[in-house]
Every structure is written in C-alpha cells, then in structure tokens.
C-alpha positions as CSV (number, residue, x, y, z in Angstrom):
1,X,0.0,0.0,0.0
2,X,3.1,2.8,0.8
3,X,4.5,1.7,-2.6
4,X,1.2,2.3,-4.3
5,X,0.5,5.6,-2.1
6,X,4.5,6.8,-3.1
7,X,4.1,5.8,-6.8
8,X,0.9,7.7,-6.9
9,X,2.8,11.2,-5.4
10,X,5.3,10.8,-7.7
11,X,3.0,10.5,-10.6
12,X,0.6,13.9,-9.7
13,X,4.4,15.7,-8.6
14,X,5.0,17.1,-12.3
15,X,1.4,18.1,-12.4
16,X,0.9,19.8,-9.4
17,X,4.2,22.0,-10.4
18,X,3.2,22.9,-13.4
19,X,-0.3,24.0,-11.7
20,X,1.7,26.1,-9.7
21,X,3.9,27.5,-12.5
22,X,0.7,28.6,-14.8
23,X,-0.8,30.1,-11.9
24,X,1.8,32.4,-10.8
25,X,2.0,32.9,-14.9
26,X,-1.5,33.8,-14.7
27,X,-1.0,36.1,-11.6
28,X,1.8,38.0,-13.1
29,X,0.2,38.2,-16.2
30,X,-3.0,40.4,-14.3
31,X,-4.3,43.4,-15.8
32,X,-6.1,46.3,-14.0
33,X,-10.4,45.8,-14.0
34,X,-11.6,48.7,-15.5
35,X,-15.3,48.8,-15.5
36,X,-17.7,52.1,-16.9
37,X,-21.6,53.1,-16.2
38,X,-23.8,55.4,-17.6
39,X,-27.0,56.3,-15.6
40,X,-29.3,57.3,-17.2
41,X,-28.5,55.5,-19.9
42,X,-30.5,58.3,-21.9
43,X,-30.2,62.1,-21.1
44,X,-32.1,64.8,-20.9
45,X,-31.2,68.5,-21.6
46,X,-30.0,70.1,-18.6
47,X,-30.2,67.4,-16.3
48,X,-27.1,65.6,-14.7
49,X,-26.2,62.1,-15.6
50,X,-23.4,60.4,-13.6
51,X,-20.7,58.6,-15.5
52,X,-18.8,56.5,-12.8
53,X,-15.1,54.8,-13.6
54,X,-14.2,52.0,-11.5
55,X,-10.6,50.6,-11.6
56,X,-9.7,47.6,-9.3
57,X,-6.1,45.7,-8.9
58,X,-4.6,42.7,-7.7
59,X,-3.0,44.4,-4.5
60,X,-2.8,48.1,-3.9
61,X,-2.4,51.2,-5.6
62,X,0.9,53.3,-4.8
63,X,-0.7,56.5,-6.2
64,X,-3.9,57.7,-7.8
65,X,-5.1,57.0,-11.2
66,X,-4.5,60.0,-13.9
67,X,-8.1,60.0,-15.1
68,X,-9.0,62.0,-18.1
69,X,-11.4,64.9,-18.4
70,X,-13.9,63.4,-19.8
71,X,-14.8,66.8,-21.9
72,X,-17.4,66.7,-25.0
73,X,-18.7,69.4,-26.7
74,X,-22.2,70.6,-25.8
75,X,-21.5,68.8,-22.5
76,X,-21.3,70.5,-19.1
77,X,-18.5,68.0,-17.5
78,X,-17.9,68.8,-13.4
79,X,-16.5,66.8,-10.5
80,X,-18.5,67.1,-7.3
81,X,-16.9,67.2,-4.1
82,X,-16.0,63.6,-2.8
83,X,-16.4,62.7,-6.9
84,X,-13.6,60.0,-5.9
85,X,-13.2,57.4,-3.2
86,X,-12.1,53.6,-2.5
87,X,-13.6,50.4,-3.4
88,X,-12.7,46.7,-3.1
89,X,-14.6,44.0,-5.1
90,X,-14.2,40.1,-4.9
91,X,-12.4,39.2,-8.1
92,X,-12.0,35.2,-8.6
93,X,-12.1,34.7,-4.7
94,X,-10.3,37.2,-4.3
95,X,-10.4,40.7,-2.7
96,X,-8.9,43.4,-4.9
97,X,-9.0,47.2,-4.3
98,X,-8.8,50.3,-6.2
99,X,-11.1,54.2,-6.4
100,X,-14.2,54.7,-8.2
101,X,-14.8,58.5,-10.0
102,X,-18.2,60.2,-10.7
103,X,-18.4,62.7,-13.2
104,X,-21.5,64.7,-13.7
105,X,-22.5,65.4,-17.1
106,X,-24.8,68.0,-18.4
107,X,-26.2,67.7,-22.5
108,X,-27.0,71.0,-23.4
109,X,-28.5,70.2,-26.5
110,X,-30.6,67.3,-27.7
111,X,-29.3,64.3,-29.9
112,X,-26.4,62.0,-30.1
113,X,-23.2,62.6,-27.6
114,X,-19.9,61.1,-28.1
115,X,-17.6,61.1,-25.8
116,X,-14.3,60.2,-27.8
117,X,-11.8,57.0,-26.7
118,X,-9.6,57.9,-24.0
119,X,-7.3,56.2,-21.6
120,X,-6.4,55.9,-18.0
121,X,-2.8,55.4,-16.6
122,X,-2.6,53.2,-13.5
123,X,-0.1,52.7,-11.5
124,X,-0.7,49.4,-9.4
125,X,1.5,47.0,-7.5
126,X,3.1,43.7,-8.7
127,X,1.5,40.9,-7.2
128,X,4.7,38.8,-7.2
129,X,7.3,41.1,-6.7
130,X,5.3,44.6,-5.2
131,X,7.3,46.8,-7.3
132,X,5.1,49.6,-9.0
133,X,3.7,48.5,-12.4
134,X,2.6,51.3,-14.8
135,X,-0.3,50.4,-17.1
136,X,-2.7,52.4,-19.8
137,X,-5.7,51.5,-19.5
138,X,-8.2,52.2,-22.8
139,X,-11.3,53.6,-22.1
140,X,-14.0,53.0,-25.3
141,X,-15.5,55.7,-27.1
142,X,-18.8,56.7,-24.8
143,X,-22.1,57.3,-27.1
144,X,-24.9,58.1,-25.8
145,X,-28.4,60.1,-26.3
146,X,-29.9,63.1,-25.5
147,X,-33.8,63.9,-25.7
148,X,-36.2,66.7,-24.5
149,X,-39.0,65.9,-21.9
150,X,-42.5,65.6,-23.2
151,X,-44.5,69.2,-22.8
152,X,-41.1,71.2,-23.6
153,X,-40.3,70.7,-27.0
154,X,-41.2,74.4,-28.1
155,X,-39.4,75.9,-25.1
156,X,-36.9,78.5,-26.4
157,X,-34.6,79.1,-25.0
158,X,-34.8,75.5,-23.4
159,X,-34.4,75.8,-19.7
160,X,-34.9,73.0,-17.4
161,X,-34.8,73.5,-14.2
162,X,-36.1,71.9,-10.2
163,X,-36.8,75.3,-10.2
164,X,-36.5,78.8,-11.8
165,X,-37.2,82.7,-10.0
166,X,-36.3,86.1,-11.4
167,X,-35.7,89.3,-9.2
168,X,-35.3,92.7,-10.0
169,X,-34.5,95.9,-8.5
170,X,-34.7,99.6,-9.9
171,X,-32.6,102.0,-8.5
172,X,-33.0,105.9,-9.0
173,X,-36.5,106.1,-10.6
174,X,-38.1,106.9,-7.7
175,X,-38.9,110.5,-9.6
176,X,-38.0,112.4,-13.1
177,X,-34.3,112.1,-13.7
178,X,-32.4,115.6,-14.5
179,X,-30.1,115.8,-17.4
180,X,-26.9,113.3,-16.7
181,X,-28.8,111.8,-13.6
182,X,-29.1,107.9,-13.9
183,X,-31.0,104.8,-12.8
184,X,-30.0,101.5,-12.6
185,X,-32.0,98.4,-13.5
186,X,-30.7,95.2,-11.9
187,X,-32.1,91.4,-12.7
188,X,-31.2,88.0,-11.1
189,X,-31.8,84.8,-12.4
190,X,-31.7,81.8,-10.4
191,X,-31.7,78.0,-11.2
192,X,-31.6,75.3,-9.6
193,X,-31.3,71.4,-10.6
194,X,-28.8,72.2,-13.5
195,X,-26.2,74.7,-14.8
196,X,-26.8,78.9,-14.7
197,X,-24.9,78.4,-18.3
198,X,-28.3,77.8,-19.3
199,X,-30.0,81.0,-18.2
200,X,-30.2,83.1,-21.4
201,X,-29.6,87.0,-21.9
202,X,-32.2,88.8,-19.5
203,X,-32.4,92.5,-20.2
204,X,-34.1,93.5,-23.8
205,X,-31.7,96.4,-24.3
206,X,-33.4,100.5,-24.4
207,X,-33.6,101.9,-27.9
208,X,-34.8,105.5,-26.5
209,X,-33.0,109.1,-27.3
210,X,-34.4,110.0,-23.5
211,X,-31.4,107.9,-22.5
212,X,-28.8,106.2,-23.0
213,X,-27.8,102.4,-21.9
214,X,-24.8,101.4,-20.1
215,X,-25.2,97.5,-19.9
216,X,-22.2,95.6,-18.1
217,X,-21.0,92.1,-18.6
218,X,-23.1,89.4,-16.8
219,X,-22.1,87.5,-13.6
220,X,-22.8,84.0,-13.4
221,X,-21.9,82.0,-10.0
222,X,-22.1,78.1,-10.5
223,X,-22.7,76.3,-7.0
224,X,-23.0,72.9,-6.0
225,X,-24.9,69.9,-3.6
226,X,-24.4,67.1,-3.1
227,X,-23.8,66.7,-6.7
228,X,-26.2,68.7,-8.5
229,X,-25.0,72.1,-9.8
230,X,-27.3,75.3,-9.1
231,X,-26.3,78.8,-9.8
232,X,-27.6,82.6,-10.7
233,X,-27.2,85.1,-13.5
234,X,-27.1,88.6,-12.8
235,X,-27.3,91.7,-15.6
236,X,-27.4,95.2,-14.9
237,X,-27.9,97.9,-16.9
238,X,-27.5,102.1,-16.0
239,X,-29.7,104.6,-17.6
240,X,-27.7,108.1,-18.2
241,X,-30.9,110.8,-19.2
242,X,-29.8,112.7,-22.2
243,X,-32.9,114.3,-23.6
244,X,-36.5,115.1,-22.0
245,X,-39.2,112.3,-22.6
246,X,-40.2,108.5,-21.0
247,X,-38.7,105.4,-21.6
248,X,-40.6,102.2,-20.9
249,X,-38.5,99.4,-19.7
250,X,-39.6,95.9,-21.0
251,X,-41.3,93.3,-18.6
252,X,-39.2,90.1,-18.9
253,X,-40.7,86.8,-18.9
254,X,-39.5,83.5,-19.3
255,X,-41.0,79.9,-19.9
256,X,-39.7,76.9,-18.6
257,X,-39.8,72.9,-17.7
258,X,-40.5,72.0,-14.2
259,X,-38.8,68.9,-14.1
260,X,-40.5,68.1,-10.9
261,X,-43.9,68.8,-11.5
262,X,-43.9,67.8,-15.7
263,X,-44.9,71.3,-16.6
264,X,-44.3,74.2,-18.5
265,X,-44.0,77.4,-16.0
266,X,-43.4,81.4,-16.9
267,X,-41.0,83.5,-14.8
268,X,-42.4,87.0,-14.9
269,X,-41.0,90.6,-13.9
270,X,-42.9,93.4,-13.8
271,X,-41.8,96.6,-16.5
272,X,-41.1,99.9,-15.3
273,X,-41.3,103.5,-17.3
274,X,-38.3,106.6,-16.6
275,X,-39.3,110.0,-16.8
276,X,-36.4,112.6,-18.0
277,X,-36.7,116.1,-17.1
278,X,-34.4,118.1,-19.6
279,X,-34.6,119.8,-23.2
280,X,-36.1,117.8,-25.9
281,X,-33.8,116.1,-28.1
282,X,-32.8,118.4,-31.3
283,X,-34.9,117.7,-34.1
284,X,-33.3,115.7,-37.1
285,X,-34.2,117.8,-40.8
286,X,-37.3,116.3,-42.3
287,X,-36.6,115.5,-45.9
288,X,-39.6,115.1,-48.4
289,X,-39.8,112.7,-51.1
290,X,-38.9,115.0,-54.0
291,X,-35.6,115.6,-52.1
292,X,-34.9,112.2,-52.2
293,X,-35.2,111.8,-55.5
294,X,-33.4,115.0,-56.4
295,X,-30.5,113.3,-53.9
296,X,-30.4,110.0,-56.2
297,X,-30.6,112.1,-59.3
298,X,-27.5,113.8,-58.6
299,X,-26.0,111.0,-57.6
300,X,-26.9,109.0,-60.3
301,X,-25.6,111.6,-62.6
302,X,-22.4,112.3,-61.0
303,X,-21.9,108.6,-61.2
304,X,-22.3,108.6,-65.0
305,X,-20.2,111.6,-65.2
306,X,-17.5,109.9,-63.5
307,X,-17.7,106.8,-66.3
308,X,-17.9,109.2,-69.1
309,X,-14.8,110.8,-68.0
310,X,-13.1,107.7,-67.3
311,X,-14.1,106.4,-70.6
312,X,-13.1,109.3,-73.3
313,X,-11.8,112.3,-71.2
314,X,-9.2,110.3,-69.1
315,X,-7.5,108.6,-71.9
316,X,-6.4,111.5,-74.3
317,X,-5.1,113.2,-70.7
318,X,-2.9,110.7,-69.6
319,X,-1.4,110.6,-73.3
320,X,-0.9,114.3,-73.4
321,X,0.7,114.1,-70.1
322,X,3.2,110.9,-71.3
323,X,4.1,113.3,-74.6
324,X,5.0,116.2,-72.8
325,X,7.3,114.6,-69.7
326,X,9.0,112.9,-72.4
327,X,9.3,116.4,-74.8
328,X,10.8,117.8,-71.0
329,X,13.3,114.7,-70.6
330,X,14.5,115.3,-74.1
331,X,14.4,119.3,-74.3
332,X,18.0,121.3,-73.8
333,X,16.4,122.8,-70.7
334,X,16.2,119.2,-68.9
335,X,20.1,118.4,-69.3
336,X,20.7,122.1,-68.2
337,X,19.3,121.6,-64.9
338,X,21.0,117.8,-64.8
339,X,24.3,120.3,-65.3
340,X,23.3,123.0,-62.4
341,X,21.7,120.5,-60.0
342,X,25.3,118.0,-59.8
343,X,27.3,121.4,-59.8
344,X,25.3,122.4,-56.4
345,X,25.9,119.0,-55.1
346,X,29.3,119.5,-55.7
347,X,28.9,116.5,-57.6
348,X,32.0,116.1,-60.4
349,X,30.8,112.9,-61.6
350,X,27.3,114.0,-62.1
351,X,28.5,117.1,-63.8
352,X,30.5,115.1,-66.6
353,X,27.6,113.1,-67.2
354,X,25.1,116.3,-67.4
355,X,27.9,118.0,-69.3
356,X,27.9,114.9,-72.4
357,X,24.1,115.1,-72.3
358,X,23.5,118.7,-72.5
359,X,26.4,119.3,-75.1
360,X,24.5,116.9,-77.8
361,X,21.4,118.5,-77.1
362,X,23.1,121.9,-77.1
363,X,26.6,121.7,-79.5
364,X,29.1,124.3,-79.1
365,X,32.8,125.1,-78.3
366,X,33.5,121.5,-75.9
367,X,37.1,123.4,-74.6
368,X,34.7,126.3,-72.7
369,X,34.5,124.0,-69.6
370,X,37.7,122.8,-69.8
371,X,39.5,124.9,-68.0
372,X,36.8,125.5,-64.9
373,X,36.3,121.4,-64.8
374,X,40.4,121.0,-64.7
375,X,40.5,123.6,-61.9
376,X,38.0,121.3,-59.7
377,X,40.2,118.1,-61.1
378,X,43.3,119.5,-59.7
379,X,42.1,120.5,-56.5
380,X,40.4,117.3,-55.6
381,X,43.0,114.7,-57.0
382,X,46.1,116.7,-57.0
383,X,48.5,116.7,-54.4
384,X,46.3,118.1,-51.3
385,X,43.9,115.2,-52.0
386,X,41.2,117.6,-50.6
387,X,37.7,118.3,-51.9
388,X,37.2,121.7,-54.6
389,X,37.1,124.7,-53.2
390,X,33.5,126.3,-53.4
391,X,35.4,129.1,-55.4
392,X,36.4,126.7,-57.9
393,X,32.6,125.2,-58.2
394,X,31.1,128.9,-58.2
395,X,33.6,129.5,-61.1
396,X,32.3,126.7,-62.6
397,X,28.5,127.6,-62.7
398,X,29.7,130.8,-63.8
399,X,31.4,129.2,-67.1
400,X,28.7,127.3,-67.5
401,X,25.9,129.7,-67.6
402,X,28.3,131.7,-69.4
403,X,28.3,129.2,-72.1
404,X,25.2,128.1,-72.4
405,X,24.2,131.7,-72.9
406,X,26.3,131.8,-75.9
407,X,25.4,128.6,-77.3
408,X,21.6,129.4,-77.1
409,X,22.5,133.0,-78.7
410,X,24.9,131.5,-81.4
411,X,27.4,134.0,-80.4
412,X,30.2,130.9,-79.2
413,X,32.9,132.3,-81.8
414,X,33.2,128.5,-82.8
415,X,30.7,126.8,-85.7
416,X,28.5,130.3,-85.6
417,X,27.3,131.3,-88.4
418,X,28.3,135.4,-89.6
419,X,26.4,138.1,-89.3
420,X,24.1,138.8,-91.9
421,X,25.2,142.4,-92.5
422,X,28.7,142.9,-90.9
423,X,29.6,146.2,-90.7
C-alpha cells in the first residue's frame, strides 16, 4: 500500500508544479479591471447624468489614477466634491481594491453625444514582486443620447430647471431724472437642478433718445450639492438721461420645464417706465420725397459723369501728359538743370555726365569747360587730395551759364554762323 501511495505522489508531482507554475503565470500576467456606467443610460437637456469609472487591482495602488477629463462638446463635464473614493470588489475569490470616479454630465442640446476614446494610466502594485507596475488602461468611445422631456419641445430658449425665480430691482426712478442723472435696472436669475450656463440673456436692451444704456458684462456663479450644480445670472444695466421724454423698460418673462412637477411654467418681472426732465432732443431735418429723388438724381448723374470721364476724357489726358514729360526729358532745358543741379551737389561725376548730355542737345565750343572742370580736377585729385574749393565750383556755374548763354545766342565764336550784314 506505501509503494502504491509513493508511486501515486510521484506520478501527480509534475502536475501539481506545473499548476503552480501557470498560476503564478496567470498572476503575473494580471491586468487592472476597469469597469464604466452610464446612468441614465439616456439624457435629458439640462439634467445631470453620472458617468462613474471603477478601476480595481490585484493588491494596492501606490498613487492615484490619472483620469482623463472626460470633456465633449455641448457637455457640461464637473466633478462634485467627494467625486472619488475607495472600493474593493471580490475578483475570482479574491479581494482586490482600487477608487471609483463620478463625473457629472450636463447635455445642453438634444441628440447623439460622443464622448471620444480615451485612456487611463494606472499605476498598481506587482502581485509577485510589489514593485510599481505602470499600465494604460483604454477607455472605449462613450455614445450616448440626449432627448427633450415631453410638454417642452417648443421651449426656447430650453431651460430645465427643479426650479426657476427672477428678481429685479430699480434704482434711482423713484422721480423724473435731470439731465446726466441715472438709474439703474438690476435682474437675477436663479436655477436650480442644472447649470446657470443655461440662463439666457435677461435684459431686452433701451432703444430711446431720452437715455442712454450702459449695460455691463453678466455675472454667473455656479454652485454645488451634493452633486447637482445650481447657480444665478445677474445683468445690470445704468440709464444716463440725455434728452426730455419717458422710456418704458420691458417686462421680462421666461418659460420653462419643471422637471419636478412635468410642466411648462413662466418666470415674470414686472416693467417699469423713466421720466427725463431736460430739453427735448434736437430735431433731425425732415426730408420730403422730391428731395430724395433729387439726392439719387444727382448722384446718379455724377456717377455717370465719373464713367464718361473715365471712358473718353481720361485717356487723351494721360497721353498728353506721357508726350509732354517725355518732350521735357529730351528738351535742352532738362540736361541744363542735370548740369546745375550735380554742380550744387558739388557733384563732379554727375557734372561730366550732365555735361555729355546737354552738349549733344546743345553743340558748341566742348574746350569752354575745360579749363573751370580741370580747376576742380586739380584740387580734388592733385597733391592736397582735398575736396574743390567752393570758389572753384562757383567759377564753374559761372562758365557754364556763361556758355550756355552763348550757345543758345549763337554767339560761341566757334561753328556760328556770320552776321548777316557785318559792318
């Protein structure tokens, strides 16, 4: 019987050890539990909707998940207070731990929401050898829809609320206002059961020339309870008085779902009217109808006046105007203010080139300048190596005026012709 007992062990030996070795395979080879819910599994406009992410390991967690935002467009996405916390779950017989997280989610408009694929990176301890183990876990895309209660489908703006109040106050109309005296209109909204985002704009705006409206930006204050987000818009408006009259100020009322009761309910403020005490505005000029028409007349036929000069008068201008810059650029009188111009800038470069222009535009004795030109030459590249005197450069204009003179007269004593009756 021991022999058959011993033979037996030895037999099951192999295959208990290799039972042991695929479990602690098995063990090691343990991924993070990472488990999503949706409630309600269908939203409704306005109202929250918890999305909770549980994540559970093997043994412990040596610091907290990095979850993701868990942002959509058209979604309101907030984290409550205590939104996280721990859990532990029997998993296979066994106990493992980890933290759940609650988002709250707000639709703001009905339809489909996606919330696209994301991921989660935990960081969890080895179950064989406790050293921290860093894993990404993928979250799925999140799809889900969004509707509108029956009884509120032709609310707009949409606002559904546990409940809705409006409050105003009126500041400074307690009699007529003077000239540059003001009031000030102030209205609250309050919500409660969803976001203040959804509160629209509350004062109409004044189109008056009694006064004139100073609005400022709104205020909006989000709170929250255990979870669900309340919150209150304020506007305010001042009214300066500019001009004698009344104003009326707009009663505001608002429509919206009870989501408690199932019912459509109106917000209501009461309107208010301003009295200015101060000159009447100045009156604007009344203009008849045959002014008008005169008005579009004349500017019908200045309009055509405008194309017909564009068309045939412009044309032959800008031609005249190309012939006679280029009869300037070409005329003796061009290159002999080239010649002056580089002689006041001291220029002898520029004076050389003027000079070759103007003499084949103007021919005469070329040895006139020769002297006044050589004068400046010696000076400047001689052996003082210093810039022309302005002597030598008056003597120069002088020359050259001279010349020119003589050249426009014919009397240059070189290529003139004789007088016609010498005496």
């Amino acid at each position: 019987m021991r022999v058959f007992v011993l033979a037996l062990s030895l037999l099951l030996l192999p295959l208990g050890l290799l039972a042991q070795t695929e479990n602690a395979a098995t063990q090691s080879a343990v991924e993070p539990l990472v488990r999503v819910s949706l409630e309600p599994e269908t939203g409704v406009v306005g109202q929250p909707m918890v999305l909770r992410i549980s994540i559970l390991v093997p043994t412990w967690l040596p610091q907290p998940p990095a979850f993701p935002s868990m942002e959509a467009p058209n979604v309101i996405t907030r984290l409550p207070e205590r939104a996280s916390g721990p859990i532990s779950e029997s998993v296979n017989g066994e106990t493992w731990s980890g933290v759940s997280r609650a988002y709250r989610l707000y639709p703001m408009l009905p339809g489909e929401v996606s919330l696209p694929a994301q991921s989660i990176t935990v960081t969890y301890a080895d179950p064989d050898t406790t050293q921290p183990v860093t894993y990404e876990a993928p979250l799925e895309p999140i799809r889900f829809q969004v509707r509108v209660p029956e009884g509120a489908e032709g609310l707009d703006p949409l606002i559904l609320a546990s409940g809705f109040t409006l409050e105003q106050s009126i500041e400074g109309a307690d009699g007529p206002l003077g000239q540059g005296e003001a009031a000030t209109r102030t209205v609250t909204a309050r919500i409660e059961g969803t976001s203040p985002l959804f509160i629209p704009p509350l004062l109409p705006g004044v189109q008056s020339d009694a006064v004139k409206a100073y609005p400022r930006d709104p205020v909006v204050r989000e709170t929250e309870e255990r979870g669900v987000l309340s919150g209150s818009r304020t506007e305010v408006e001042t009214y300066v008085a500019q001009y004698g009259g009344a104003v009326d100020l707009q009663a505001i009322a608002l429509d919206w779902f009870n989501t408690d009761s199932g019912k459509v309910e109106t917000a209501r403020l009461e309107g208010a009217r301003l009295e200015v005490d101060a000159p009447a505005a100045p009156a604007l000029p009344k203009v008849t109808p045959r002014e008008v028409a005169m008005l579009v007349g004349a500017g019908l036929l200045f309009g055509l006046l405008l194309w017909a000069g564009n068309r045939w008068l412009l044309p032959p201008l800008k031609s005249r105007h190309a012939e006679r810059r280029a009869a300037r650029l070409a005329s003796e009188g061009f290159a002999a203010h080239e010649v002056a111009r580089a002689i006041a800038q001291t220029d002898l470069s520029g004076v050389v080139t003027a000079l070759a222009l103007w003499s084949q535009r103007c021919p005469g004795d070329e040895d006139a300048l020769e002297p006044a030109l050589a004068a400046i030459g010696a000076e400047r590249f001689g052996r003082g190596g210093g810039d022309a005197g302005q002597a030598a450069w008056q003597q120069l204009r002088v020359v050259f005026e001279a010349e020119r003179k003589r050249r426009l007269h014919g009397t240059n004593g070189r290529g003139a012709l004789p007088p016609l009756n010498p005496s």
